[in-house]
C-alpha positions as CSV (number, residue, x, y, z in Angstrom):
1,X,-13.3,0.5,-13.3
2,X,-13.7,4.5,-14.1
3,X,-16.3,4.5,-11.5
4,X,-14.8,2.2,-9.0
5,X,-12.1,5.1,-8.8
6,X,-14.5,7.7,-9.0
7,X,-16.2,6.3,-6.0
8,X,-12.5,5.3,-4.0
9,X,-11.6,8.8,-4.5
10,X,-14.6,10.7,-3.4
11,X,-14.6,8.2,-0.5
12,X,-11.2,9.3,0.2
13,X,-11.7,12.7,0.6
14,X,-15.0,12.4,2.7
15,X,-13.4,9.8,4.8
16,X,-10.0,12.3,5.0
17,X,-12.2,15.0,6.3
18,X,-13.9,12.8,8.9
19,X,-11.2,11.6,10.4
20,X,-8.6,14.2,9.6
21,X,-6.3,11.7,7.6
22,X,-5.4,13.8,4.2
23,X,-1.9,13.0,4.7
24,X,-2.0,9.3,4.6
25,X,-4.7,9.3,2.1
26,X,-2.6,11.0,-0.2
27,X,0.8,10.4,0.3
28,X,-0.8,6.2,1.1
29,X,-2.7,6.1,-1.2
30,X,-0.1,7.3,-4.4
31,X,2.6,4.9,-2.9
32,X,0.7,2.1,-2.3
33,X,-1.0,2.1,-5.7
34,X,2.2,2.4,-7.3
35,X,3.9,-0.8,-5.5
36,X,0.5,-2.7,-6.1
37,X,0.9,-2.4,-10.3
38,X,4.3,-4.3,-9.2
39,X,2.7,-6.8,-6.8
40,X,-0.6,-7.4,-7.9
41,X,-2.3,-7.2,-4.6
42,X,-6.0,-8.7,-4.8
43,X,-8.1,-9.0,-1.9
44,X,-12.1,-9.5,-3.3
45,X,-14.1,-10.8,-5.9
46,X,-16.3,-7.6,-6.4
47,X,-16.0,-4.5,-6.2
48,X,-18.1,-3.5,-3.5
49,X,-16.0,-5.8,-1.0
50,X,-12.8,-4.1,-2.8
51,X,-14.2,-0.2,-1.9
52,X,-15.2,-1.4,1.8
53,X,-11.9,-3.4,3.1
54,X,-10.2,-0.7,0.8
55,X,-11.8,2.6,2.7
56,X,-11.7,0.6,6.0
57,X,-7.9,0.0,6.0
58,X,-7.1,3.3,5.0
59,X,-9.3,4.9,8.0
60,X,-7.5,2.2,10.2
61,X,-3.7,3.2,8.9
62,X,-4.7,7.1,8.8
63,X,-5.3,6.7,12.6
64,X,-1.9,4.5,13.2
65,X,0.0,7.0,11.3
66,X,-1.1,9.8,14.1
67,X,-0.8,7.0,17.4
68,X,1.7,4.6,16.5
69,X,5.8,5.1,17.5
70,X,7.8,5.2,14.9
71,X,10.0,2.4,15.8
72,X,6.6,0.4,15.9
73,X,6.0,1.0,12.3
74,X,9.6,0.4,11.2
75,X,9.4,-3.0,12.8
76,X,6.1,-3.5,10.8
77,X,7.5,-2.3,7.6
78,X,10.7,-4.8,7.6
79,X,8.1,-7.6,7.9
80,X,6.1,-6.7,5.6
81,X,9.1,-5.8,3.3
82,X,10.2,-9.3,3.9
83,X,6.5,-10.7,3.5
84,X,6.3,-8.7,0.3
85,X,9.5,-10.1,-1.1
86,X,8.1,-13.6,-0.7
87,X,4.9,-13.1,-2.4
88,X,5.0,-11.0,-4.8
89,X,4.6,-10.7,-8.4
90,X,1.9,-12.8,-7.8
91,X,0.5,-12.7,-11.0
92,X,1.3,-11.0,-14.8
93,X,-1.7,-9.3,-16.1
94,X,-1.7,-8.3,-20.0
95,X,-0.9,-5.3,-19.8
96,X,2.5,-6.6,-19.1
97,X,3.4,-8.8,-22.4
98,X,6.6,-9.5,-23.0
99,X,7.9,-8.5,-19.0
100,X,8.4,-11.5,-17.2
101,X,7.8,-12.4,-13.5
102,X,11.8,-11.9,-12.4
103,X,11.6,-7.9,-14.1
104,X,8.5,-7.5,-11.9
105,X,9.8,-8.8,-8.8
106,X,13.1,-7.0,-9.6
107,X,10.8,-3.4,-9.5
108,X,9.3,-4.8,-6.8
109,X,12.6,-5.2,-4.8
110,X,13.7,-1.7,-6.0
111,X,10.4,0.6,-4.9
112,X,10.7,-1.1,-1.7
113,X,14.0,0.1,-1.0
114,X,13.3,3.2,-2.8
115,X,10.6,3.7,-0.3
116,X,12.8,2.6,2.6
117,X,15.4,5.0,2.0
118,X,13.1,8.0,1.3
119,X,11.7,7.0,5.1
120,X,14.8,7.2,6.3
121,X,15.7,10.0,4.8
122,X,12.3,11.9,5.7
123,X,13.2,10.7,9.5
124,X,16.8,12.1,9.6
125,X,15.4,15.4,8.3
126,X,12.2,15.4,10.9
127,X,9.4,14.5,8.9
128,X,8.4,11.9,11.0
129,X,4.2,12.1,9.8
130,X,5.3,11.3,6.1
131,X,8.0,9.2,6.9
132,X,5.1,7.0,9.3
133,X,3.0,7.2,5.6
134,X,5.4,6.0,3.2
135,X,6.2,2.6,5.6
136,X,2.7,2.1,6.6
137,X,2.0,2.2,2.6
138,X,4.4,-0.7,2.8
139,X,2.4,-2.9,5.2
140,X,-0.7,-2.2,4.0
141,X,0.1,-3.5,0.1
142,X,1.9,-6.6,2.6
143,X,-1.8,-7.1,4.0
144,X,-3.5,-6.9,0.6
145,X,-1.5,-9.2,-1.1
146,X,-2.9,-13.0,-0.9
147,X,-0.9,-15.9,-2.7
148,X,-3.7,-16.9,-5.1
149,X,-7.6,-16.7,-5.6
150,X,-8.7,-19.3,-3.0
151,X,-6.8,-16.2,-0.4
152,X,-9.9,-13.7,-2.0
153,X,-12.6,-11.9,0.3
């Protein structure tokens, strides 16, 4: 796992310079990771599938965060909030022993509208870029986030 971050992270910055996305790689990057240890997105069954649809959909949402209204992404978000409210926890790990499944899903409930109101927030103050980051972190852990293992890449 060490170098599966090593790799994702020197991907990110390559990829961040090539396409001019730093913002969404960092600020998409450190809020969708965080929701994910709540969710438990999984999308492949190795590693190298992982770093490709992983680097992939960040170069796709870096791009969106630049072209895309905002109303366009704020539709997209209450979806995927919605979506993500359906799915999620979808699975404890051990490193969570003794939480059960309603204390995930009730972090899960809370970064989401954590996340919400900080976009809104951003938005009333004119930081439209990160505002556009934080909800398209949303939708991409909504598009990462299969119901079980027959779901996988």
């Amino acid at each position: 796992m060490i170098l599966y971050y090593i790799i994702q992270t020197l991907l990110f910055v390559v990829f961040g310079k090539l396409f001019d996305n730093y913002l969404f790689i960092i600020i998409g990057s450190i809020c969708s990771v965080f929701l994910q240890m709540f969710t438990y997105t999984h999308h492949c069954h190795k590693l190298e599938h992982c770093i490709i649809i992983t680097q992939s959909l960040f170069i796709i949402f870096g791009t969106l965060s630049k072209i895309t209204p905002l109303y366009v992404i704020f539709l997209l978000c209450l979806y995927s909030i919605r979506d993500i409210y359906q799915k999620a926890p979808i699975k404890l790990n051990d490193d969570f022993i003794g939480k059960d499944e309603d204390w995930h899903f009730k972090r899960v409930v809370l970064i989401m509208i954590i996340y919400l109101i900080i976009s809104l927030i951003l938005y009333y103050f004119g930081f439209y870029e990160i505002c556009k980051c934080i909800m398209l972190s949303l939708i991409l852990v909504d598009l990462m986030l299969f119901k079980n293992d027959k779901e996988y890449i």
